[in-house]
PDB file of N, CA, C and O in Angstrom:
ATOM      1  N   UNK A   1       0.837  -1.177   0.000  1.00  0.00           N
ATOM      2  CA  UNK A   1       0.000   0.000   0.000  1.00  0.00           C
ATOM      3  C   UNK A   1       0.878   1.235   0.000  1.00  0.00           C
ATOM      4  O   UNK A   1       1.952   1.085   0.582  1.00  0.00           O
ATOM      5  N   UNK A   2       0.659   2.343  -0.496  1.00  0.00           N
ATOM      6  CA  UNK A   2       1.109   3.487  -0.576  1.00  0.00           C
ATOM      7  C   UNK A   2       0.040   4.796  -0.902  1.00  0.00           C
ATOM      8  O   UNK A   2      -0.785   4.993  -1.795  1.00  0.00           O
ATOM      9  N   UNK A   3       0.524   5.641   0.379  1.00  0.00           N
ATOM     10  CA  UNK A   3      -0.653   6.755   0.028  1.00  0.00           C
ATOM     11  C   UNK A   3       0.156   7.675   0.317  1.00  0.00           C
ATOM     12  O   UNK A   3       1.209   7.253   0.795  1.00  0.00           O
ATOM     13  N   UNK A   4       0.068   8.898   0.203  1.00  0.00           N
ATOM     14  CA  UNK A   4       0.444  10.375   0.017  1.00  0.00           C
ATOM     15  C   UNK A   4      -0.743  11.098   0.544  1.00  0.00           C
ATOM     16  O   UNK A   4      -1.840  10.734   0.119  1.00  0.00           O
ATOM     17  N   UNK A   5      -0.688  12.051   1.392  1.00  0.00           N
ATOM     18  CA  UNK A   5      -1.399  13.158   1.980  1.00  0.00           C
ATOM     19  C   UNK A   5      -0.738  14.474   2.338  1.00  0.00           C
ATOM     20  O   UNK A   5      -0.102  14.595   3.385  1.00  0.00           O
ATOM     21  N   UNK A   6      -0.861  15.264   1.640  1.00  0.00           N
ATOM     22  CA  UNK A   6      -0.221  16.640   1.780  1.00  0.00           C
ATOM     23  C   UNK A   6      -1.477  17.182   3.086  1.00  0.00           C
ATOM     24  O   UNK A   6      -2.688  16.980   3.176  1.00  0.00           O
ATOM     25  N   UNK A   7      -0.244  18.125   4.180  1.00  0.00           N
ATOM     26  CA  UNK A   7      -1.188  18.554   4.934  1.00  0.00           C
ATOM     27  C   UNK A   7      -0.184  19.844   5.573  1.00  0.00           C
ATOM     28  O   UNK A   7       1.032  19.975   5.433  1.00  0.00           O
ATOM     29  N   UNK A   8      -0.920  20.517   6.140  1.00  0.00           N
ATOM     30  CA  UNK A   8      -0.315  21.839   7.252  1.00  0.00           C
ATOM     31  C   UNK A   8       1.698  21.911   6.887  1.00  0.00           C
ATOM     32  O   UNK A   8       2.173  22.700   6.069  1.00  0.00           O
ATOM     33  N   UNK A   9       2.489  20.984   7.648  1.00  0.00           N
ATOM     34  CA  UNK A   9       3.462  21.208   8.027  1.00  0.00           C
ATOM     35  C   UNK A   9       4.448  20.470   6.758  1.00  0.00           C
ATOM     36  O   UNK A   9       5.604  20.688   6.396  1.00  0.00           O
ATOM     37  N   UNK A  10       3.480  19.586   6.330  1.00  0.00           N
ATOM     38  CA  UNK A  10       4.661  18.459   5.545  1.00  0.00           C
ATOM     39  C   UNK A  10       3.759  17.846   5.145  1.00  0.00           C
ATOM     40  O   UNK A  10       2.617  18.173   5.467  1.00  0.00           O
ATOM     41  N   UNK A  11       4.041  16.599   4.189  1.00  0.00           N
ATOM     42  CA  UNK A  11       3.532  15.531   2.874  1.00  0.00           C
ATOM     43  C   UNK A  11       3.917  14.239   3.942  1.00  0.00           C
ATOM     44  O   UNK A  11       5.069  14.036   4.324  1.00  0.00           O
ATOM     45  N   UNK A  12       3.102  13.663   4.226  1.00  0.00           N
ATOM     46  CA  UNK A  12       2.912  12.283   4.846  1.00  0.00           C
ATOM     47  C   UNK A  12       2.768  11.020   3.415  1.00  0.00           C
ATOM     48  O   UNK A  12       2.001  11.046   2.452  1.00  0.00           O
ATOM     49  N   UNK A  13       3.722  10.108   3.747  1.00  0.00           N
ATOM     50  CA  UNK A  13       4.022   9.439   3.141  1.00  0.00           C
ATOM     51  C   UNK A  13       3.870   8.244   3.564  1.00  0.00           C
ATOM     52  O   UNK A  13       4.881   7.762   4.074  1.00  0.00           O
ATOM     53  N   UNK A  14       2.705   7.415   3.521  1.00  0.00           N
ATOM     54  CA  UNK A  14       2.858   5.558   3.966  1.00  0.00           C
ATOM     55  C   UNK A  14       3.633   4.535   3.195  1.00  0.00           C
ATOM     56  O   UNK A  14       4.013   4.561   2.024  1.00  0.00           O
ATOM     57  N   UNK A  15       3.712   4.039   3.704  1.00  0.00           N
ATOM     58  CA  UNK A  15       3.934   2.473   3.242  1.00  0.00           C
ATOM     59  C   UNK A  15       4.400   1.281   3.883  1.00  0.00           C
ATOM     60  O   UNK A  15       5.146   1.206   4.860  1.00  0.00           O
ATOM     61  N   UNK A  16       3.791   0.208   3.114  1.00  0.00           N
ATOM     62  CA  UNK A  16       3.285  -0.739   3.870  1.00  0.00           C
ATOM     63  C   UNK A  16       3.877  -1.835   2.170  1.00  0.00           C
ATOM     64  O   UNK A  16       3.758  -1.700   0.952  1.00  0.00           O
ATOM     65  N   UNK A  17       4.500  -2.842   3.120  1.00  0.00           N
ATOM     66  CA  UNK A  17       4.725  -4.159   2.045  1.00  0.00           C
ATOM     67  C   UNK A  17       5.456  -5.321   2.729  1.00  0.00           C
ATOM     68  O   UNK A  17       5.290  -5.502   3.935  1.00  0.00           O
ATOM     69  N   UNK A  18       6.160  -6.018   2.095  1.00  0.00           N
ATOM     70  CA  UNK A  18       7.300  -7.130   2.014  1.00  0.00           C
ATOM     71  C   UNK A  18       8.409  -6.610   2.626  1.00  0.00           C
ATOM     72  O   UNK A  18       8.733  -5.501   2.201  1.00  0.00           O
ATOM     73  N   UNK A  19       8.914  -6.953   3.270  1.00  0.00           N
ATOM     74  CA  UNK A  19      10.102  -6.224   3.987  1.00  0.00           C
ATOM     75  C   UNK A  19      11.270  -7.425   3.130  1.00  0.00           C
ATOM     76  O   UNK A  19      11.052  -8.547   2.673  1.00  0.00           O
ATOM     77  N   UNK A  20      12.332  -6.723   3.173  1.00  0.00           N
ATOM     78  CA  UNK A  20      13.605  -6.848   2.333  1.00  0.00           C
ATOM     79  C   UNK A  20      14.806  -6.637   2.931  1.00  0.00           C
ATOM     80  O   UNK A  20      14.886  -5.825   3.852  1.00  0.00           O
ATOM     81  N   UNK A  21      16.053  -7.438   2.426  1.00  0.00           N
ATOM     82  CA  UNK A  21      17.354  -6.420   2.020  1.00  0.00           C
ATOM     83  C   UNK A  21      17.415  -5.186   1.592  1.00  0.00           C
ATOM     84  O   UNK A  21      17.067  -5.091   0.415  1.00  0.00           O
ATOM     85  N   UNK A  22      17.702  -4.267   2.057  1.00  0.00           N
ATOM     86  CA  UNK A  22      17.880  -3.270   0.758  1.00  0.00           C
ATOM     87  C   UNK A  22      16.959  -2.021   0.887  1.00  0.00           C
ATOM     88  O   UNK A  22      17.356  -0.910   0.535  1.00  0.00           O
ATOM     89  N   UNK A  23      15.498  -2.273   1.494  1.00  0.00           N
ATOM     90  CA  UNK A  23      14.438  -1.795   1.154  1.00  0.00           C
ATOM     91  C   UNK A  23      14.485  -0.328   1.376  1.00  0.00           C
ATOM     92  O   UNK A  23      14.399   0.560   0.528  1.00  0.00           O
ATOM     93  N   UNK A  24      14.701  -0.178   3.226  1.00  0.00           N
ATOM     94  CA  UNK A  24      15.528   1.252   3.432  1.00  0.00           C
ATOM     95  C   UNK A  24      15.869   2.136   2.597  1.00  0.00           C
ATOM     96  O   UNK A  24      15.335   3.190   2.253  1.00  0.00           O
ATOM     97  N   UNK A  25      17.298   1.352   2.139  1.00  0.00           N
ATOM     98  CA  UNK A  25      18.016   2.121   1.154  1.00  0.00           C
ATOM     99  C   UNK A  25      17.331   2.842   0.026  1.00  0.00           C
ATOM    100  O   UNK A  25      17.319   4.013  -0.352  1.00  0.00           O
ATOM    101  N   UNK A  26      16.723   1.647  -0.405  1.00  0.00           N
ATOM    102  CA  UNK A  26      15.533   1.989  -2.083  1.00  0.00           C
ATOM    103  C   UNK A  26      14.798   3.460  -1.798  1.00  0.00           C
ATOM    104  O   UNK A  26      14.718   4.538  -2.387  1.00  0.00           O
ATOM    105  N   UNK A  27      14.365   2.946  -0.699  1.00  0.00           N
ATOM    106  CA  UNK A  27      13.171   4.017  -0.459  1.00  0.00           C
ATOM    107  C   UNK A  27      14.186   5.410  -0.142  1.00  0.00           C
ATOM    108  O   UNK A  27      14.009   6.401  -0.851  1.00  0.00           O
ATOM    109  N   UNK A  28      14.872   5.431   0.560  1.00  0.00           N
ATOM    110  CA  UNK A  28      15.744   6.360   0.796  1.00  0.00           C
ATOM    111  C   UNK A  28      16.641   7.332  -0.748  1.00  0.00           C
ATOM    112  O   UNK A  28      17.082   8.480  -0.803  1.00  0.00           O
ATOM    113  N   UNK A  29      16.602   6.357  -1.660  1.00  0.00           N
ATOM    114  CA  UNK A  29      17.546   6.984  -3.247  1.00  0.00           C
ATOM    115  C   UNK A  29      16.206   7.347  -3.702  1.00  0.00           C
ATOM    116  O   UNK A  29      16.367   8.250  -4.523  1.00  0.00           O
ATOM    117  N   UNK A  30      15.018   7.099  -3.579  1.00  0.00           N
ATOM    118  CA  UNK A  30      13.846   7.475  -4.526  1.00  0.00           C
ATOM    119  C   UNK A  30      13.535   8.703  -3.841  1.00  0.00           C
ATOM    120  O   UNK A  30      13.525   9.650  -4.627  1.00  0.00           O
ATOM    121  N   UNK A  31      13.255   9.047  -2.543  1.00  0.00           N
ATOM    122  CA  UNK A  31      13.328  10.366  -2.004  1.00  0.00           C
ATOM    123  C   UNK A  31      14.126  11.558  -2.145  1.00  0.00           C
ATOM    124  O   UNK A  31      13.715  12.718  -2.179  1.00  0.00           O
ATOM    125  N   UNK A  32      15.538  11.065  -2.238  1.00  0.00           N
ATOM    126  CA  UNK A  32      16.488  11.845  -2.576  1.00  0.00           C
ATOM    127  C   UNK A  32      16.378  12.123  -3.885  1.00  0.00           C
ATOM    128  O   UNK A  32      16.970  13.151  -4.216  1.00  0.00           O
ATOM    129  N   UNK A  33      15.691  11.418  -4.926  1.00  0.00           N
ATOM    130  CA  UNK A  33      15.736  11.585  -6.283  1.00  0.00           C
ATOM    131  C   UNK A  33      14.651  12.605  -6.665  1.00  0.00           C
ATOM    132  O   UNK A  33      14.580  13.285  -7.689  1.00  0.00           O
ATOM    133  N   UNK A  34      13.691  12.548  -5.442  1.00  0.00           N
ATOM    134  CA  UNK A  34      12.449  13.501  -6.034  1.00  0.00           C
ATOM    135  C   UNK A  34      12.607  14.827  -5.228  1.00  0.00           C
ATOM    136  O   UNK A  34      11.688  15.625  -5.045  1.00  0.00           O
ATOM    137  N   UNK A  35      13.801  14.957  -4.796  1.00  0.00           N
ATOM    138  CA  UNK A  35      14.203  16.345  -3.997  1.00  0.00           C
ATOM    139  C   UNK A  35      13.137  16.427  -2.874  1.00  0.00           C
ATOM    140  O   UNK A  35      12.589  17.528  -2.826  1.00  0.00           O
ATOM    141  N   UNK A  36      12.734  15.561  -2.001  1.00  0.00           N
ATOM    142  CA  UNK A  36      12.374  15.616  -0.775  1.00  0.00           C
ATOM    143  C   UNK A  36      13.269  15.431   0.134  1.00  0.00           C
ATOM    144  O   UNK A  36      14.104  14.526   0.136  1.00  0.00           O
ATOM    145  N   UNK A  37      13.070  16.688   1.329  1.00  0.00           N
ATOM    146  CA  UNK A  37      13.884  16.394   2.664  1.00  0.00           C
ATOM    147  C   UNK A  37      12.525  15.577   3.968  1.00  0.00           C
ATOM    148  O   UNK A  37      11.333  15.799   4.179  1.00  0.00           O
ATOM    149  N   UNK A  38      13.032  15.099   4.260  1.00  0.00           N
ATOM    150  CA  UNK A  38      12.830  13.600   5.289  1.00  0.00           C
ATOM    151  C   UNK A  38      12.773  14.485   6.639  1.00  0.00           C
ATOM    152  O   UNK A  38      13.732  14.775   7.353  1.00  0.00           O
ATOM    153  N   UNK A  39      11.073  14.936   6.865  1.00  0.00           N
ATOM    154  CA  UNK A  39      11.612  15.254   8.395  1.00  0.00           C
ATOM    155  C   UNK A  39      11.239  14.944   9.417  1.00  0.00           C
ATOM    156  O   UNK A  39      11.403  15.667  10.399  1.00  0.00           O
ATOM    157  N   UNK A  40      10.590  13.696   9.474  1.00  0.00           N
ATOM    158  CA  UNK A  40      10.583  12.824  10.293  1.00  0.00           C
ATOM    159  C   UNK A  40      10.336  10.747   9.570  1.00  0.00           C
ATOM    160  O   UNK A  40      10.004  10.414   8.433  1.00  0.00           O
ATOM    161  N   UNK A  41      10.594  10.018  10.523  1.00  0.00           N
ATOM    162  CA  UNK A  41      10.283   8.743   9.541  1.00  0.00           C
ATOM    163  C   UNK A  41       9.659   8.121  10.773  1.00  0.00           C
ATOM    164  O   UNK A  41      10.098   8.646  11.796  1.00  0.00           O
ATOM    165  N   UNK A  42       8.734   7.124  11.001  1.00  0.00           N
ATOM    166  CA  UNK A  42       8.293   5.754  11.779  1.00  0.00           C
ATOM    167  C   UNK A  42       8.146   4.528  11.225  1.00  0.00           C
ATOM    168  O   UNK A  42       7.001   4.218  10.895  1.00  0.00           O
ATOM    169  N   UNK A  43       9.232   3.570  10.999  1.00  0.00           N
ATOM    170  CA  UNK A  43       9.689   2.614  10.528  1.00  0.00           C
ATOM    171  C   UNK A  43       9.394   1.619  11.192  1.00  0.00           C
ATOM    172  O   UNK A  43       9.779   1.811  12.346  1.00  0.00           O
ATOM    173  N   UNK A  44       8.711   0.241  11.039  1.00  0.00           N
ATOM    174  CA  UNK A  44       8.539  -0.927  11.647  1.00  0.00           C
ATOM    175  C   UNK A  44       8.410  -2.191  10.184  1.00  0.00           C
ATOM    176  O   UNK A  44       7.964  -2.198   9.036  1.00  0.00           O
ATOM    177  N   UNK A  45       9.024  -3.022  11.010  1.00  0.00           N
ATOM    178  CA  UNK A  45       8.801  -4.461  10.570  1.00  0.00           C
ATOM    179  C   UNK A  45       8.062  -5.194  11.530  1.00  0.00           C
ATOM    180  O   UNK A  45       7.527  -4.601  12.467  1.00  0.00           O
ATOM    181  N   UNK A  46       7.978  -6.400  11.397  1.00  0.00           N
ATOM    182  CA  UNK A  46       6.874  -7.716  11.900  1.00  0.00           C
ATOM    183  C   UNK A  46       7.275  -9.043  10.961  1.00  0.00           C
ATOM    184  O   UNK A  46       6.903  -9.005   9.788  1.00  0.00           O
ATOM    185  N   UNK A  47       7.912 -10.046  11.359  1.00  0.00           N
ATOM    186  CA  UNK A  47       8.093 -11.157  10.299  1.00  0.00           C
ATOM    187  C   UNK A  47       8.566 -10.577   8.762  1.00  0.00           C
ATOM    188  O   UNK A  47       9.453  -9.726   8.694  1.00  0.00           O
ATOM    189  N   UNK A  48       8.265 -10.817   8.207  1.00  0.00           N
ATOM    190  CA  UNK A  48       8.134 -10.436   6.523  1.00  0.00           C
ATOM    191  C   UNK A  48       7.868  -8.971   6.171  1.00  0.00           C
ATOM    192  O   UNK A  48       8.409  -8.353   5.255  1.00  0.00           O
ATOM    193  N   UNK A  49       6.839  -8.446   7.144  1.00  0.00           N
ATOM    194  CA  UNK A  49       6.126  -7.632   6.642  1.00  0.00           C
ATOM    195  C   UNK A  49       6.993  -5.675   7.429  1.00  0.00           C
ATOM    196  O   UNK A  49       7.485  -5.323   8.501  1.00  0.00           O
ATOM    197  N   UNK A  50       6.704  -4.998   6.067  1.00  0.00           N
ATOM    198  CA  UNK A  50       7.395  -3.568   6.179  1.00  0.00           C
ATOM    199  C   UNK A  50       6.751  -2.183   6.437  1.00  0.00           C
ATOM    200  O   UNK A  50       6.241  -1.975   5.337  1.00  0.00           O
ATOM    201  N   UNK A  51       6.420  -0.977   7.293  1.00  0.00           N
ATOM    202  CA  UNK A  51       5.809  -0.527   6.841  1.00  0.00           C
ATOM    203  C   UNK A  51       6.003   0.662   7.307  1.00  0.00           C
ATOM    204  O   UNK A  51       6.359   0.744   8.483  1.00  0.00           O
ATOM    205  N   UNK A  52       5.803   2.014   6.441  1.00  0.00           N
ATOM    206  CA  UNK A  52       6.801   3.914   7.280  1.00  0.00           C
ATOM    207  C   UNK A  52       6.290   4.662   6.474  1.00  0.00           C
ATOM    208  O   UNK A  52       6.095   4.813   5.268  1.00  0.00           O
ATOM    209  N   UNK A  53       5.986   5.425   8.159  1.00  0.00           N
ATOM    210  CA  UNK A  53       4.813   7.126   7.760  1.00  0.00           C
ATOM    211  C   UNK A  53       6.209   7.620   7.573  1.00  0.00           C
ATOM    212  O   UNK A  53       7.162   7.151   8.197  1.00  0.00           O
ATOM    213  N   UNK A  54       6.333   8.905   6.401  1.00  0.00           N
ATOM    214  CA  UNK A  54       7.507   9.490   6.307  1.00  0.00           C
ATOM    215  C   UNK A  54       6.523  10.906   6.358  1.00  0.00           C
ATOM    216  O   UNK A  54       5.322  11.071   6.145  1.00  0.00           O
ATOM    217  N   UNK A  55       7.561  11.784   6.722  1.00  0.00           N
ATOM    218  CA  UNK A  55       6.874  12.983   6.731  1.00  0.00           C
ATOM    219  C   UNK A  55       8.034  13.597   5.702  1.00  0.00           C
ATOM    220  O   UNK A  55       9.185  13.178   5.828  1.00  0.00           O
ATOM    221  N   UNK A  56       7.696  14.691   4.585  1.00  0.00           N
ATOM    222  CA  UNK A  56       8.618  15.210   3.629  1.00  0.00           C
ATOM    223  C   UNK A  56       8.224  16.733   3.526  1.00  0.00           C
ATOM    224  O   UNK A  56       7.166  17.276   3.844  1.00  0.00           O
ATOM    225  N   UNK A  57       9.221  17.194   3.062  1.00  0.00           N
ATOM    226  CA  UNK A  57       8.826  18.525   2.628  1.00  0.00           C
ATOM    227  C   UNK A  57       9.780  18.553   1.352  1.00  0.00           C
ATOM    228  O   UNK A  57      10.708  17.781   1.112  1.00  0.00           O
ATOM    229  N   UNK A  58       9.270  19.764   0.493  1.00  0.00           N
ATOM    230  CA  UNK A  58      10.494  19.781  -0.780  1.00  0.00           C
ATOM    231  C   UNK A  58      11.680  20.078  -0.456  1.00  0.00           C
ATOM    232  O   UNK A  58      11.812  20.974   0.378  1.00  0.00           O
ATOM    233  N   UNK A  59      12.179  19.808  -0.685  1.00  0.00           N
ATOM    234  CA  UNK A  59      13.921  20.100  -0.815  1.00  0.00           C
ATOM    235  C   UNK A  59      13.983  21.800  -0.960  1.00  0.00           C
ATOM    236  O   UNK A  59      14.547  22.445  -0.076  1.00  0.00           O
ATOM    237  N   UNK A  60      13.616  22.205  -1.658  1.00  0.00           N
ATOM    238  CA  UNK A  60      14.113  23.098  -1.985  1.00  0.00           C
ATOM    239  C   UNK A  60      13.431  24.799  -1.650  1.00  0.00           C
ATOM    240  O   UNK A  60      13.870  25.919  -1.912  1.00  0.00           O
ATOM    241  N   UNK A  61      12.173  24.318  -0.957  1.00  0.00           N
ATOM    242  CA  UNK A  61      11.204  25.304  -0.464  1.00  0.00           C
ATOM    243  C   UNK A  61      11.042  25.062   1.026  1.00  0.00           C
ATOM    244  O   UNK A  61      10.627  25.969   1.748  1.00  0.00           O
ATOM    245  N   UNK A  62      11.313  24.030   1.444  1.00  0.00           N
ATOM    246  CA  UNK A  62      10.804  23.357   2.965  1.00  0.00           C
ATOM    247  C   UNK A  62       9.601  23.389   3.032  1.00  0.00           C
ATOM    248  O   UNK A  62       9.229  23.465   4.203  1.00  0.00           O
ATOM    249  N   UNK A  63       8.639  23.363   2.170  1.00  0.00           N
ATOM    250  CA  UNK A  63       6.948  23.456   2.113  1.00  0.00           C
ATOM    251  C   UNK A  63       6.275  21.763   1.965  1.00  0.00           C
ATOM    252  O   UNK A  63       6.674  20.698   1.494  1.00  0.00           O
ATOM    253  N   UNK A  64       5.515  22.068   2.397  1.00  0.00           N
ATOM    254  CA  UNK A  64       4.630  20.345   2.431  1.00  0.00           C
ATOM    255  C   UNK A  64       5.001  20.403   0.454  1.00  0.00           C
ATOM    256  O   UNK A  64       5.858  21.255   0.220  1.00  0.00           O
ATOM    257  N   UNK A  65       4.679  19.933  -0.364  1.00  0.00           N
ATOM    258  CA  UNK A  65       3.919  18.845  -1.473  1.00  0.00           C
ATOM    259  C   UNK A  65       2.857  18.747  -1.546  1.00  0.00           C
ATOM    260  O   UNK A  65       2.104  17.877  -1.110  1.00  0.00           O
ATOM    261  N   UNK A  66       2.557  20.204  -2.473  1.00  0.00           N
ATOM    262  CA  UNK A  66       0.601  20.521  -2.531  1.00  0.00           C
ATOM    263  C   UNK A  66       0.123  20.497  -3.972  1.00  0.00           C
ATOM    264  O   UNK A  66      -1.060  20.441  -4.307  1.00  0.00           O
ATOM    265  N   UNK A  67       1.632  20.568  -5.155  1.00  0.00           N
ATOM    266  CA  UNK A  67       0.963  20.319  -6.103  1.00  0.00           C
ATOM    267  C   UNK A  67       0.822  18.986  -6.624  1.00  0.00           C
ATOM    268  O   UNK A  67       1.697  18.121  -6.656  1.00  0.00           O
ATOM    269  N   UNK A  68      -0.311  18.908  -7.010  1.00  0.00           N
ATOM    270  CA  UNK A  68      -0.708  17.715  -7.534  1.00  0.00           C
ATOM    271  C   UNK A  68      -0.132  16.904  -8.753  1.00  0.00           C
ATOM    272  O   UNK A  68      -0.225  15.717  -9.066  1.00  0.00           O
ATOM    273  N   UNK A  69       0.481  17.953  -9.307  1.00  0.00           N
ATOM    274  CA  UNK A  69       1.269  16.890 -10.779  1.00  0.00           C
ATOM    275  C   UNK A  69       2.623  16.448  -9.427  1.00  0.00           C
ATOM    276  O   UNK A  69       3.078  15.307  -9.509  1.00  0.00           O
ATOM    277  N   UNK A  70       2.921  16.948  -8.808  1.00  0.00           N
ATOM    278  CA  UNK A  70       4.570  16.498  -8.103  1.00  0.00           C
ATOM    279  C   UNK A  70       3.723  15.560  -7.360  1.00  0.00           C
ATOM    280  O   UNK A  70       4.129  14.404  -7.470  1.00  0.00           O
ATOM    281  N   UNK A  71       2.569  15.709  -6.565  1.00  0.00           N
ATOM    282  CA  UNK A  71       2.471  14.194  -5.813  1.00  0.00           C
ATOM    283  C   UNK A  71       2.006  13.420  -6.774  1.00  0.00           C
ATOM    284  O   UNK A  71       1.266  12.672  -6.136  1.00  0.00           O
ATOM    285  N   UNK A  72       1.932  13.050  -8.022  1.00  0.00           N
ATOM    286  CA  UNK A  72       1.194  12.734  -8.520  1.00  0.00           C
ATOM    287  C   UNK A  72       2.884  11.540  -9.145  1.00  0.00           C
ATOM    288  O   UNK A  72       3.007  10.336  -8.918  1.00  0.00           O
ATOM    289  N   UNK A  73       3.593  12.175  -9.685  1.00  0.00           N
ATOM    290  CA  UNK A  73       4.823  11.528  -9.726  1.00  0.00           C
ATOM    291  C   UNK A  73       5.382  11.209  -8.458  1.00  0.00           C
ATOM    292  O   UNK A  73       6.215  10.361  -8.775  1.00  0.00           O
ATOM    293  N   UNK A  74       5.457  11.343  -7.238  1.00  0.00           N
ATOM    294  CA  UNK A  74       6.023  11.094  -6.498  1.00  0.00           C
ATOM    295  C   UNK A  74       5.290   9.698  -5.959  1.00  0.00           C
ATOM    296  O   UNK A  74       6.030   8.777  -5.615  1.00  0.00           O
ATOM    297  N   UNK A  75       4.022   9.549  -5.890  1.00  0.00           N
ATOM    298  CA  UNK A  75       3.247   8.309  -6.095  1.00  0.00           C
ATOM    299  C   UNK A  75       3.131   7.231  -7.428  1.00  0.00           C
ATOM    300  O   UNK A  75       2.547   6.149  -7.361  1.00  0.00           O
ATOM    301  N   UNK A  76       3.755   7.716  -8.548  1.00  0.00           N
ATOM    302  CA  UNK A  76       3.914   7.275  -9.706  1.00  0.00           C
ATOM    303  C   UNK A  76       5.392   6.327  -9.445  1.00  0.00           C
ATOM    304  O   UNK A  76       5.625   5.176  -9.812  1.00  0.00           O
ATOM    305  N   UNK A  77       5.985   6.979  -8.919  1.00  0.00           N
ATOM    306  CA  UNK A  77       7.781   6.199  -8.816  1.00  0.00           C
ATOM    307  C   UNK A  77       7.668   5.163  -7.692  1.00  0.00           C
ATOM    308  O   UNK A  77       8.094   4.036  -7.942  1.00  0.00           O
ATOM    309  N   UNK A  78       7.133   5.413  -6.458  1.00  0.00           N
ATOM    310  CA  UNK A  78       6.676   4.747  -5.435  1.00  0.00           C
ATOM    311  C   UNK A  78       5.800   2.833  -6.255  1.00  0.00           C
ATOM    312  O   UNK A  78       6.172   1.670  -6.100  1.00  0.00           O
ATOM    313  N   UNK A  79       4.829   3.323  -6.909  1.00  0.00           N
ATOM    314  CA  UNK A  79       3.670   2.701  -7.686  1.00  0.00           C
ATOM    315  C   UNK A  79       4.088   1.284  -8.524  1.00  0.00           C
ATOM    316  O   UNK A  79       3.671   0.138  -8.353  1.00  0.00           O
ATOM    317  N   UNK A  80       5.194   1.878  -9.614  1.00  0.00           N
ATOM    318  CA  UNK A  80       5.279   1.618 -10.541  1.00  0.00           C
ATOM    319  C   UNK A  80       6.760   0.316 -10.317  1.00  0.00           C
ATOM    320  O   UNK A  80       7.245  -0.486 -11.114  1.00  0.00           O
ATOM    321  N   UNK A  81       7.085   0.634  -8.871  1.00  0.00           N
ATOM    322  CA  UNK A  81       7.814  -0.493  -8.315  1.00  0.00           C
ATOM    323  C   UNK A  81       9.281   0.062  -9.146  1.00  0.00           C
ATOM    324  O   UNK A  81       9.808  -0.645 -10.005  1.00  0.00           O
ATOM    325  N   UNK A  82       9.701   1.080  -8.851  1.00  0.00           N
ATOM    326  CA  UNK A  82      11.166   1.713  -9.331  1.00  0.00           C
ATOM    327  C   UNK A  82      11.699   1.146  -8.288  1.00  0.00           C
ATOM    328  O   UNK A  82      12.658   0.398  -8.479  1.00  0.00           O
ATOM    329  N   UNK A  83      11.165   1.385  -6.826  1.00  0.00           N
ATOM    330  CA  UNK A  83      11.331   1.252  -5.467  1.00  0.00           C
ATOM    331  C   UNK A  83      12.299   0.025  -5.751  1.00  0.00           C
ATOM    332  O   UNK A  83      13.513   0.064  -5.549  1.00  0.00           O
ATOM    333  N   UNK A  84      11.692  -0.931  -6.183  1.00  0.00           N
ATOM    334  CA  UNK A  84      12.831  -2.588  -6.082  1.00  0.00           C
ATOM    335  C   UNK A  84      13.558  -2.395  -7.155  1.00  0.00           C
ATOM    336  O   UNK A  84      14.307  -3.260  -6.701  1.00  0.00           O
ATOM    337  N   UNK A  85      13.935  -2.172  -7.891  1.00  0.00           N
ATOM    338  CA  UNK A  85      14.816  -2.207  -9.289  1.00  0.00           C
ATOM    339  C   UNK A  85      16.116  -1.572  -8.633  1.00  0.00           C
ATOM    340  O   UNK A  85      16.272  -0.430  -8.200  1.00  0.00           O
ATOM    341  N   UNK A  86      16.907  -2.522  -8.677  1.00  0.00           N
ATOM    342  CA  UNK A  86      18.221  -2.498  -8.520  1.00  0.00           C
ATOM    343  C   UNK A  86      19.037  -1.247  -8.700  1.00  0.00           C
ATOM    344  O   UNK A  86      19.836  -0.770  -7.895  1.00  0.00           O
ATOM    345  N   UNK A  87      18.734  -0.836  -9.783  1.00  0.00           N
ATOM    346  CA  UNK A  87      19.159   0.118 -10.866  1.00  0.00           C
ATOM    347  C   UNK A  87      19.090   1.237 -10.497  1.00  0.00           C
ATOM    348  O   UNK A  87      19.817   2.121 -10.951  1.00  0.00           O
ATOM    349  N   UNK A  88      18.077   1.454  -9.472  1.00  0.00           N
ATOM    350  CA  UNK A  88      17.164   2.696  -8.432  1.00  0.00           C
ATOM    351  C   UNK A  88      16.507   3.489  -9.697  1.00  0.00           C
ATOM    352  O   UNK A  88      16.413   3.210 -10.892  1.00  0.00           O
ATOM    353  N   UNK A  89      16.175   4.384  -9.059  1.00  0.00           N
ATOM    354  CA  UNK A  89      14.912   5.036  -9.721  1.00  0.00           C
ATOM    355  C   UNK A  89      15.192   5.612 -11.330  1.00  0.00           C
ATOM    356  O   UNK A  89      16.300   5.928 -11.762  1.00  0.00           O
ATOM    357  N   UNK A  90      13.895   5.662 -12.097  1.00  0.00           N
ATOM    358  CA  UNK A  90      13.914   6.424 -13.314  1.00  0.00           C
ATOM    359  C   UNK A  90      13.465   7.924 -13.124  1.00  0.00           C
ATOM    360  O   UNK A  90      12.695   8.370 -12.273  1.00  0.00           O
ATOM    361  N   UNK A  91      14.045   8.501 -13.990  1.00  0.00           N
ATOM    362  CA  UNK A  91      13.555   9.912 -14.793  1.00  0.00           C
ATOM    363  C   UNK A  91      12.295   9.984 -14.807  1.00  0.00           C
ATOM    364  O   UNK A  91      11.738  10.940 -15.347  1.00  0.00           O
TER     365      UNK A  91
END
């Protein structure tokens, strides 16, 4: 699962899956790739299973993520499973 909610202070970010090698990291190069700063995270596992509210703001404004074409890709890269590809994220 993955949802996005822009609100007041910052862009809340879920997710919820398969927990992994690696996964951290993934998620961590796809953030950095969409010029979000990370300003807070709540990270848990359970057996197999993965799952973290991220709170973001843009990089470059410190403002939540209100327009809709940017969450709109930023849920698109998340979506489309860039997240596991080795290779890390696309353009």
């Amino acid at each position: 699962f993955i949802g996005i909610q822009p609100s007041n202070g910052n862009t809340s970010i879920e997710l919820t899956g398969t927990d992994r090698p690696g996964l951290l990291s993934e998620v961590s190069a796809v953030l950095a790739y969409l010029k979000c700063n990370v300003v807070n995270v709540e990270l848990w596992t359970h057996n197999t299973r993965a799952g973290a509210m991220i709170h973001v703001t843009e990089e470059a404004t410190g403002l939540p993520i209100n327009d809709p074409q940017r969450l709109s890709v930023t849920l698109d890269v998340f979506q489309v499973g860039r997240v596991g590809s080795r290779s890390g994220p696309e353009p």
